[in-house]
C-alpha positions as CSV (number, residue, x, y, z in Angstrom):
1,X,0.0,0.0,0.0
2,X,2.9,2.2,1.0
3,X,4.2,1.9,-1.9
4,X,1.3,3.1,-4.6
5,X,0.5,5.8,-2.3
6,X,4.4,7.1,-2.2
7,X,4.2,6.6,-6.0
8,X,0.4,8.4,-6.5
9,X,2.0,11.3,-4.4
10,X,4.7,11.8,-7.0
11,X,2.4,11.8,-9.6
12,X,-0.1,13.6,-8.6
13,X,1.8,16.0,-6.0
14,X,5.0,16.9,-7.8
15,X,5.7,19.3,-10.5
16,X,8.0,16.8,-12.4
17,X,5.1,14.3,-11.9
18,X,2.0,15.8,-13.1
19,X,4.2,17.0,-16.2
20,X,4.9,13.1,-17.2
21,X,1.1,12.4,-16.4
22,X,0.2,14.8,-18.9
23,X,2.7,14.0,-21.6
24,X,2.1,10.4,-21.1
25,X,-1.3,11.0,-21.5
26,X,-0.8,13.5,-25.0
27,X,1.8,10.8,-25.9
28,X,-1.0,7.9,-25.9
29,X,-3.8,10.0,-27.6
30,X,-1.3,11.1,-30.6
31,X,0.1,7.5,-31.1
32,X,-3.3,6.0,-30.9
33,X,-5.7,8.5,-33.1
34,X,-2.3,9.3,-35.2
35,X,-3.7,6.1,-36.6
36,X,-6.2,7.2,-38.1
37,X,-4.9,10.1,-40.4
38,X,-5.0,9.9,-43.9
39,X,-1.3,7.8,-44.4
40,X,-2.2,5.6,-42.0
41,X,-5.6,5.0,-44.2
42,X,-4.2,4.5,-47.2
43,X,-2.6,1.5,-45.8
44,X,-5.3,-0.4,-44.2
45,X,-4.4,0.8,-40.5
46,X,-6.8,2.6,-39.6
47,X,-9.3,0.0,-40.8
48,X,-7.6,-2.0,-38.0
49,X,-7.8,0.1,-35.3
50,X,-11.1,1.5,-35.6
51,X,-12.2,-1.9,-35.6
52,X,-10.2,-3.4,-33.0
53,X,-11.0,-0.2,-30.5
54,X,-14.6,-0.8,-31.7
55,X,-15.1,3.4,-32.3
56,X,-18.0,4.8,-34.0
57,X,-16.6,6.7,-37.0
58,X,-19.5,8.8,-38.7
59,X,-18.4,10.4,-42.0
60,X,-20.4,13.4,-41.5
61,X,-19.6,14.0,-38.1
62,X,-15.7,14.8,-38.6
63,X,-15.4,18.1,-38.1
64,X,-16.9,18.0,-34.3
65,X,-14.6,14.9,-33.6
66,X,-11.7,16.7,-35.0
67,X,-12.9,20.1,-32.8
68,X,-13.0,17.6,-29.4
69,X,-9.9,16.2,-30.4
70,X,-7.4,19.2,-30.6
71,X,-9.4,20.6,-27.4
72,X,-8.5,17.3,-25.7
73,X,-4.9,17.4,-26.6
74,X,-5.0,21.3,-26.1
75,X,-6.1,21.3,-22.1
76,X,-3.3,19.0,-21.7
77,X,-0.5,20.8,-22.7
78,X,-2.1,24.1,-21.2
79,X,-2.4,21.8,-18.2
80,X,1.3,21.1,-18.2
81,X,2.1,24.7,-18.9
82,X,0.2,26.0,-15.7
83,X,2.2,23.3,-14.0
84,X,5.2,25.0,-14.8
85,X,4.5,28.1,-14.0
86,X,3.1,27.3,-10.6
87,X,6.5,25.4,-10.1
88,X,8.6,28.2,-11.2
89,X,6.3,31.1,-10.2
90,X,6.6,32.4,-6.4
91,X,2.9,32.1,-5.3
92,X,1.0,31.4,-2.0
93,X,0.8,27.5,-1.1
94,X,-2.8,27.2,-1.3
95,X,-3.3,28.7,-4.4
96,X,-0.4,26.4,-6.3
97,X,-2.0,23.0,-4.9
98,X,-5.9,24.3,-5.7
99,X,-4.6,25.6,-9.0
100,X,-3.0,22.4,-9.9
101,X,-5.8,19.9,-8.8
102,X,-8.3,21.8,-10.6
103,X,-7.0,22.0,-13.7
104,X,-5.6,18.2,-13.4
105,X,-9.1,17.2,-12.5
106,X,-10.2,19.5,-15.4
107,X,-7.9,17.7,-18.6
108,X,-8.5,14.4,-17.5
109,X,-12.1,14.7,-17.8
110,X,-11.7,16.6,-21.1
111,X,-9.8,14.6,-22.3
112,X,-11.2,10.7,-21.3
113,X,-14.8,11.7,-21.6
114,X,-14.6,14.0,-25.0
115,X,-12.5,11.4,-26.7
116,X,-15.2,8.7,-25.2
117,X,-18.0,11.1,-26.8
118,X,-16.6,12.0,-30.2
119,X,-15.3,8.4,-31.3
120,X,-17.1,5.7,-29.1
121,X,-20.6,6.5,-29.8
122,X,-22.6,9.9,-28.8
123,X,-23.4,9.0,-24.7
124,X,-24.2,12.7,-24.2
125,X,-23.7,12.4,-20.5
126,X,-19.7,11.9,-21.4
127,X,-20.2,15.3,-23.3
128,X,-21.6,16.8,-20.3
129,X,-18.5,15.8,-18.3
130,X,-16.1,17.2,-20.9
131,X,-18.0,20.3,-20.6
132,X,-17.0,20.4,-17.1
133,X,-13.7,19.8,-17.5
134,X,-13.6,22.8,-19.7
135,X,-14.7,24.8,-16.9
136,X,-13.2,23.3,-14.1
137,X,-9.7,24.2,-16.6
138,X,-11.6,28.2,-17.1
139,X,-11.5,28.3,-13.3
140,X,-7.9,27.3,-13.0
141,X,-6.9,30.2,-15.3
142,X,-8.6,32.4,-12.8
143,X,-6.9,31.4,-10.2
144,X,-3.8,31.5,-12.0
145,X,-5.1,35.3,-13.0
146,X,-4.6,36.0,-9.0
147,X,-2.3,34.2,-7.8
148,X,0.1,35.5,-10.3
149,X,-1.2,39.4,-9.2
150,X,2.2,41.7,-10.0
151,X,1.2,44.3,-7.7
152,X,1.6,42.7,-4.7
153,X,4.3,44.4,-2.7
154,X,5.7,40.6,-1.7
155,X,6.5,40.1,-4.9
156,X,8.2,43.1,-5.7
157,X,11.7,43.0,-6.9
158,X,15.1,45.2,-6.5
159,X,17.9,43.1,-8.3
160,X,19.0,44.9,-10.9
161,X,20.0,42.0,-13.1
162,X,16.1,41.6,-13.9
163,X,13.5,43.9,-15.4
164,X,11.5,45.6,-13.6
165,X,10.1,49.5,-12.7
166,X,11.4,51.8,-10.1
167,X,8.6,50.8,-8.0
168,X,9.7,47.3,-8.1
169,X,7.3,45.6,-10.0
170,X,8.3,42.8,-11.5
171,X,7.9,42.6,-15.2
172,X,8.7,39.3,-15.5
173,X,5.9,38.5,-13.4
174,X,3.5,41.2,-15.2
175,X,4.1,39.5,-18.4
176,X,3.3,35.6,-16.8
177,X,0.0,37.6,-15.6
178,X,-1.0,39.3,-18.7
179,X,-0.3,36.1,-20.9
180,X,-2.4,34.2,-18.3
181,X,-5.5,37.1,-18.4
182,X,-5.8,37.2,-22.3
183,X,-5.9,33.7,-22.2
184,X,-8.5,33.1,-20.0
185,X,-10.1,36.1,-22.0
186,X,-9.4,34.6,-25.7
187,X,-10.9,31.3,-24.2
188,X,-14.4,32.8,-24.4
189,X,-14.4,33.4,-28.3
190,X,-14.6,29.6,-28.3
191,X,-16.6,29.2,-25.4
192,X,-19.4,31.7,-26.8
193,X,-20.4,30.3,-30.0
194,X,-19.9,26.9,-28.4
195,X,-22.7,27.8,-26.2
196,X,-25.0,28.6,-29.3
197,X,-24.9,24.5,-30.5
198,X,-29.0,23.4,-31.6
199,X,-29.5,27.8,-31.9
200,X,-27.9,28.2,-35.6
201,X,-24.2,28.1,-35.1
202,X,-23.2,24.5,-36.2
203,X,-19.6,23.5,-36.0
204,X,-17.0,24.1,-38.9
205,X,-13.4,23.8,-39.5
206,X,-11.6,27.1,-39.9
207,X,-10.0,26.2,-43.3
208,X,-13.0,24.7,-44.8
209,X,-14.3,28.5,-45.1
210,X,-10.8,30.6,-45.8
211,X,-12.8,31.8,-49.3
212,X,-16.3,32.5,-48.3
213,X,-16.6,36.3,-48.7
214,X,-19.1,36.7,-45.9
215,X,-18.8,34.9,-42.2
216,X,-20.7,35.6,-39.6
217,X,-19.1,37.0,-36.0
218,X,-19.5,33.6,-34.8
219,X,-17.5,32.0,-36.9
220,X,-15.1,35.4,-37.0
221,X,-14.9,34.1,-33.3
222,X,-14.0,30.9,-33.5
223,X,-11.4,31.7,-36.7
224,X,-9.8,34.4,-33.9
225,X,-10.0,31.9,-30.7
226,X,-8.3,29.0,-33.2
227,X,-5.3,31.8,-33.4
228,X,-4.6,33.7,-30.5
229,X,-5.1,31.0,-28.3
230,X,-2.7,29.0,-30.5
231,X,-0.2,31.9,-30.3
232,X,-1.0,32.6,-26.4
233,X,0.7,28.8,-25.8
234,X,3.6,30.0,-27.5
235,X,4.2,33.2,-25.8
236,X,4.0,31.1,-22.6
237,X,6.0,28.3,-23.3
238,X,9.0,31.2,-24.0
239,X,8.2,33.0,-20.7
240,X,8.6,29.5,-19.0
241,X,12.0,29.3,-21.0
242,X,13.8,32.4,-19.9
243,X,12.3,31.7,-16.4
244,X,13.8,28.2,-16.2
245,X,17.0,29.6,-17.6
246,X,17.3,32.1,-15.6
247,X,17.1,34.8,-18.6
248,X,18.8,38.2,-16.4
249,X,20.5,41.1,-17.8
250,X,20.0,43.7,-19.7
251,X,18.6,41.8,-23.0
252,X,16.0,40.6,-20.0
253,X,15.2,44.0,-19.4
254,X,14.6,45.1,-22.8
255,X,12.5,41.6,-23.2
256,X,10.2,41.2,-20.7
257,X,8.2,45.0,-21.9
258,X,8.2,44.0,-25.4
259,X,6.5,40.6,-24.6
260,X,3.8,42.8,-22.0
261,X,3.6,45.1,-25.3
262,X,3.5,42.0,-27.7
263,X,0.9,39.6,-25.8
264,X,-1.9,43.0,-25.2
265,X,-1.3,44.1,-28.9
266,X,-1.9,40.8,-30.2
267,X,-4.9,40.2,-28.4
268,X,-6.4,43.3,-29.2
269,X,-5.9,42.8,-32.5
270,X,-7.5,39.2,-32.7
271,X,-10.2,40.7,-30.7
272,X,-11.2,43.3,-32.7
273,X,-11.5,40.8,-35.7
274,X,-15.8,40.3,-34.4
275,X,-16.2,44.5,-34.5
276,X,-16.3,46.0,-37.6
277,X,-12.6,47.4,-36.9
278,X,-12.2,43.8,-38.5
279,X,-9.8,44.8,-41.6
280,X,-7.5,47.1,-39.3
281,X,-7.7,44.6,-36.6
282,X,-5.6,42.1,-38.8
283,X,-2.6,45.3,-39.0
284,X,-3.1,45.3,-35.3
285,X,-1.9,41.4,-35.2
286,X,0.7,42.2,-37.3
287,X,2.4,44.8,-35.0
288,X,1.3,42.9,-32.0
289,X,3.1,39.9,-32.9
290,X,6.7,41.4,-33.7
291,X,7.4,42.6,-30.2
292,X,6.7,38.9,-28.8
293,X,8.7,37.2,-31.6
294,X,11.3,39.8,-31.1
295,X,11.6,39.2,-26.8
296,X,12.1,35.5,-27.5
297,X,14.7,36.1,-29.9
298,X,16.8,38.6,-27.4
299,X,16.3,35.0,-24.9
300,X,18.0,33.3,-27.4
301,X,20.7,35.8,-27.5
302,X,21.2,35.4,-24.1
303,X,21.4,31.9,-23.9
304,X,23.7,31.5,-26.5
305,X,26.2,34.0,-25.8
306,X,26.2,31.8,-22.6
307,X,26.1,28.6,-23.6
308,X,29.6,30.1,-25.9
309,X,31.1,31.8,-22.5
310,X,30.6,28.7,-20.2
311,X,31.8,26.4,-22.7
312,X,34.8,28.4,-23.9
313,X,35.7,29.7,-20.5
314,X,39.0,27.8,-20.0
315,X,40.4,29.2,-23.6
316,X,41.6,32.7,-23.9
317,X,40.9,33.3,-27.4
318,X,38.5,31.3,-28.5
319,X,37.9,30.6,-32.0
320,X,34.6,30.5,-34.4
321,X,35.2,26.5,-34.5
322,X,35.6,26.4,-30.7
323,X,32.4,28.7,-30.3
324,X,30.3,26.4,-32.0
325,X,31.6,23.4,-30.3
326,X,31.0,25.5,-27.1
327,X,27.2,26.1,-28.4
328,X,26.3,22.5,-29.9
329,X,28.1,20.8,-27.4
330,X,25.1,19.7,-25.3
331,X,22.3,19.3,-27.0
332,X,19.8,19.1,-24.0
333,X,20.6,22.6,-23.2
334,X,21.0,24.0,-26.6
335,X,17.8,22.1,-28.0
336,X,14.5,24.6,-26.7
337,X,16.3,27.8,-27.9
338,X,17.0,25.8,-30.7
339,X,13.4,25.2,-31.2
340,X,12.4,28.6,-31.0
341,X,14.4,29.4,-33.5
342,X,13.4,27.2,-35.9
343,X,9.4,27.6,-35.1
344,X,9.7,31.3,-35.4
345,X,11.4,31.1,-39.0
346,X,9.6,28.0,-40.7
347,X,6.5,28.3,-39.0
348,X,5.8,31.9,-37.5
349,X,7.4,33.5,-39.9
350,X,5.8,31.7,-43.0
351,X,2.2,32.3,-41.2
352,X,2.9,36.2,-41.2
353,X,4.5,36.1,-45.0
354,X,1.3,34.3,-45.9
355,X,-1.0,37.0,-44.5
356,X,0.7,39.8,-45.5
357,X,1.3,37.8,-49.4
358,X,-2.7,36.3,-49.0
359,X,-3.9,38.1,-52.0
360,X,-1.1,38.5,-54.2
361,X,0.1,35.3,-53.9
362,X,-2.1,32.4,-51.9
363,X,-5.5,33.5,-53.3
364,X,-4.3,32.4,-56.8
365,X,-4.0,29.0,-55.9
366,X,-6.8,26.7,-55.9
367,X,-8.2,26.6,-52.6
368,X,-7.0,23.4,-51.8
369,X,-3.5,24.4,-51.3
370,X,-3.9,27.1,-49.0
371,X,-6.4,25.0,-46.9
372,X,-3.3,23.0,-46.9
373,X,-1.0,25.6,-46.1
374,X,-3.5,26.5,-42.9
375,X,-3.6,23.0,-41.4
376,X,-0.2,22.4,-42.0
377,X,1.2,26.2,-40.7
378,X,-1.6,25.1,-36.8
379,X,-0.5,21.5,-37.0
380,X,3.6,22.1,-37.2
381,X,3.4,25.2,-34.9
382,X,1.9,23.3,-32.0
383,X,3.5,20.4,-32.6
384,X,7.0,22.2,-32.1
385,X,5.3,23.7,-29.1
386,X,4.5,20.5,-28.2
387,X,8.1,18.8,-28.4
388,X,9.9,22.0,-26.7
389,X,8.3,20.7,-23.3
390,X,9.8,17.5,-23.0
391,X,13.1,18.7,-24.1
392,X,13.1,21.1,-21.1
393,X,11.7,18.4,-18.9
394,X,14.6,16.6,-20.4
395,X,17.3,19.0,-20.0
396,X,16.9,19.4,-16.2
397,X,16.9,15.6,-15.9
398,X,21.2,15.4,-16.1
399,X,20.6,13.0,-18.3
400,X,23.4,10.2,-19.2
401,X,25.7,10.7,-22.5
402,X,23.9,7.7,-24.2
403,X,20.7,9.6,-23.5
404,X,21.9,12.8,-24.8
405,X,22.6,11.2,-28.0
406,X,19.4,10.8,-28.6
407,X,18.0,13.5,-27.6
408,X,20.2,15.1,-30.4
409,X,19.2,13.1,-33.0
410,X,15.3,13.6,-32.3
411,X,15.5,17.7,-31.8
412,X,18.2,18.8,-34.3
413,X,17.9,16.4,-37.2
414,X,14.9,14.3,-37.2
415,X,13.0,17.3,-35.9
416,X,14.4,19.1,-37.9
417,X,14.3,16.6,-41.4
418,X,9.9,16.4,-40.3
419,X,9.2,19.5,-40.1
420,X,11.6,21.6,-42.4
421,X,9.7,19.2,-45.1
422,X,6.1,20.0,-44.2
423,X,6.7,23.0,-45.2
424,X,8.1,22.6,-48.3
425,X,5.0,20.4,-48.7
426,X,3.0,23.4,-47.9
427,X,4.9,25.8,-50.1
428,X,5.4,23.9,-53.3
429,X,3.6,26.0,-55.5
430,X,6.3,28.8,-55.3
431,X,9.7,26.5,-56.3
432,X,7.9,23.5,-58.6
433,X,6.4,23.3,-61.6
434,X,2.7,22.0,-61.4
435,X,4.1,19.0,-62.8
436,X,6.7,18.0,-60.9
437,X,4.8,18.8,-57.7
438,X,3.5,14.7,-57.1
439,X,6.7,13.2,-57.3
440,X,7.7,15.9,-54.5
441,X,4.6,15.2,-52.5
442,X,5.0,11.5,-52.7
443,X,8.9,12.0,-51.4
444,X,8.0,14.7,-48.6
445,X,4.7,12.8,-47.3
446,X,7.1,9.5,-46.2
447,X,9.6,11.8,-44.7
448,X,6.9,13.4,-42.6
449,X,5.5,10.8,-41.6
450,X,9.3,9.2,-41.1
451,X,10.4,11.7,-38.5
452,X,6.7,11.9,-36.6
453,X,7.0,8.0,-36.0
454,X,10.7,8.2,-35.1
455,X,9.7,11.1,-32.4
456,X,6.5,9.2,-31.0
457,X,9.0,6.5,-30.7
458,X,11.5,8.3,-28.8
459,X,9.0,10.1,-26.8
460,X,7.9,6.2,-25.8
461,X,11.8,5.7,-24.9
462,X,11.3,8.1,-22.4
463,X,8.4,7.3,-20.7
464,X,9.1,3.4,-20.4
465,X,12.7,4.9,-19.0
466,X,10.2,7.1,-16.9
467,X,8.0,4.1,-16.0
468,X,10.8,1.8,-15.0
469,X,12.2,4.4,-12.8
470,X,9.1,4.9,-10.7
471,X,9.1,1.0,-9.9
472,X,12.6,1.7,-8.4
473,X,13.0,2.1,-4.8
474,X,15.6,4.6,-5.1
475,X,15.0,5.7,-8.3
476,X,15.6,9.2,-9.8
477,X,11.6,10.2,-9.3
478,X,12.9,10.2,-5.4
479,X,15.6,12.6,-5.7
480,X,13.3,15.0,-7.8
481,X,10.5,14.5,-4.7
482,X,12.7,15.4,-2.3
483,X,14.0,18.3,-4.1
484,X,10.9,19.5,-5.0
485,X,10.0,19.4,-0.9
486,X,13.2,21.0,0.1
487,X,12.0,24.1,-2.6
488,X,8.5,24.3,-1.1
489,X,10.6,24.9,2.7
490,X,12.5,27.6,1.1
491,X,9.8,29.2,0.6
């Protein structure tokens, strides 16, 4: 008995623990219902499993199954998010334990009951549980919203090597809140026409209506909730970087108002898409976006120019090749910098080049290709979102060489090899002829799907690695208890 209840408290009382819940718990949904994409049909698999899991796959229903899906996955990852935060975050006791139950309690029923409503037949009782896990998550974020409150004076700050006013307020901390309040805010432009279901608002996959001229605010709503809520994830994740770097100094103080400045810009912006400010709103995004994009790369400055110094410390003049050594040397430190790099050119970068190129260029295309360019740009952005949090997981792990290895392979060149080539898949039309564009799409769709099996495979490494450790008596999840405890008596 001792024994489960020792383990149960590390899962379900730890920071490190909760996090490996959750990703175990992403890790089986993507590897499962990964099965089912359109690859996977081609082949016969996903005959297989449908039948062997006995769903209830209804043709015309796939656009609410895909909706409770991506929600299902979604509330997990913003689930592990808030665990960081509240693990990194100074905060009162109460509110980190009520904060984290809640929004455990909240994902798991999201996530068991919406997946057992949308593919194992309609039990609408199951729906009415993954409602509540939605708002049992909703009233997480406002208690996130005040325990995260800048302006109290506890929480004021006076080292100079972080940003913050000559009052003391910590920006830092302001921007953790304000990413946290237009989340919980942008939540509602999904919630809202969600609550209009059986009163004329029927649901509807953002790309299937890029090119109809007229939408209603509803569906303006749900277009603008899909993005900023998308882009809200990614501003956190970053804030959760520098924090668990330690991201000080002057680039930190420069950072930390352009990412306040970024996250209310953007927001506005995608706000204002249901007013009729709607065709300035999208110039609002625009402008709003560049500051954030712009504070994460001044983080990746920083850690750089410190990965170079700490490796290179012991030579007096260090040269380019001794630099880069210094830089690529470990790849579990340089590997969610690395990320954000990457994301923020092939991904972030290609969204905003689209937008600002959507008439001159992407509206000439049939309307299949950019449809594709859509799913593909949401799909790779937060599935790199998605892999930076087990690389920092990983990287505070002081993981073994043989590990390491590994790691490298997955985040700098099958990572890499996957998602570099979805967008070339997505971006054909502007290098390739119309006829040599199936022979490329034939080459890139196995080297997608190549590097997304190889990562769901290493991800399973880790959590069977995870998994065996937990059945040791003095394993590694022991130490991390025990150091998590001896953090909560600082305090």
């Amino acid at each position: 008995m001792q024994f489960i209840k020792t383990r149960f408290n590390y899962l379900f009382n730890s920071t490190k623990g909760l996090i490996l819940v959750a990703i175990a718990m992403v890790g089986i949904v993507t590897a499962v219902w990964g099965m089912l994409s359109g690859p996977m049909a081609e082949m016969g698999v996903r005959e297989i499993v449908v039948k062997a899991l006995g769903m209830k796959i209804v043709q015309a229903e796939r656009e609410g199954r895909i909706v409770i899906l991506y929600h299902s996955i979604a509330m997990a990852i913003i689930a592990i998010e808030t665990y960081m935060v509240t693990g990194l975050i100074k905060m009162k006791a109460f509110f980190k334990t009520a904060i984290n139950a809640t929004i455990t309690f909240g994902y798991i029923l999201t996530m068991v009951f919406g997946m057992g409503f949308a593919y194992f037949g309609r039990n609408w009782a199951f729906h009415g549980l993954y409602i509540t896990g939605l708002s049992l998550i909703f009233f997480a974020g406002l208690m996130l919203i005040v325990a995260l409150w800048p302006w109290d004076k506890e929480y004021f700050i006076t080292d100079k090597e972080y940003s913050h006013t000559k009052s003391g307020l910590d920006l830092e901390r302001t921007a953790f809140f304000a990413t946290a309040v237009t989340t919980v805010i942008s939540s509602l432009f999904g919630a809202v026409p969600g609550s209009y279901y059986g009163h004329g608002f029927e649901t509807f996959l953002a790309e299937n209506i890029i090119r109809i001229p007229e939408k209603t605010v509803m569906e303006f709503a749900v277009i603008g909730h899909l993005h900023i809520m998308l882009a809200l994830i990614g501003i956190m994740i970053t804030l959760i970087i520098g924090r668990w770097l330690n991201f000080k100094g002057i680039l930190h103080k420069f950072a930390m108002p352009l990412m306040i400045l970024g996250t209310i810009v953007l927001n506005l912006g995608v706000w204002g898409v249901v007013t009729p400010l709607e065709p300035v709103a999208h110039m609002v995004i625009y402008v709003g976006a560049t500051p954030s994009m712009f504070a994460a790369l001044l983080l990746l400055i920083w850690d750089w120019n410190k990965l170079i110094k700490d490796g290179t410390a012991n030579i007096q003049k260090p040269t380019f090749g001794q630099k880069l050594g210094a830089l690529l040397r470990d790849p579990l430190k340089f590997g969610p910098t690395w990320q954000m790099l990457f994301m923020n050119f092939t991904t972030s970068g290609i969204g905003i080049f689209m937008a600002i190129k959507l008439d001159e260029i992407f509206r000439v295309w049939p309307a299949r290709e950019e449809r594709i360019e859509l799913t593909g740009h949401w799909h790779v952005l937060s599935a790199i979102i998605a892999t930076i949090i087990p690389a920092l997981l990983r990287r505070h792990e002081r993981l073994q060489r043989q590990t390491a290895s590994v790691v490298w392979l997955e985040h700098h060149h099958l990572f890499g090899y996957r998602f570099w080539r979805s967008h070339h898949f997505e971006m054909k039309r502007l290098f390739v002829t119309e006829a040599a564009q199936q022979p490329l799409v034939n080459g890139l769709m196995y080297a997608i799907d190549f590097g997304l099996g190889m990562l769901l495979v290493i991800l399973a490494a880790m959590m069977i690695y995870r998994l065996a450790d937990l059945f040791k008596n003095k394993g590694r999840w022991i130490e991390e208890l025990d150091h998590e405890l001896a953090q909560e008596v600082d305090k």
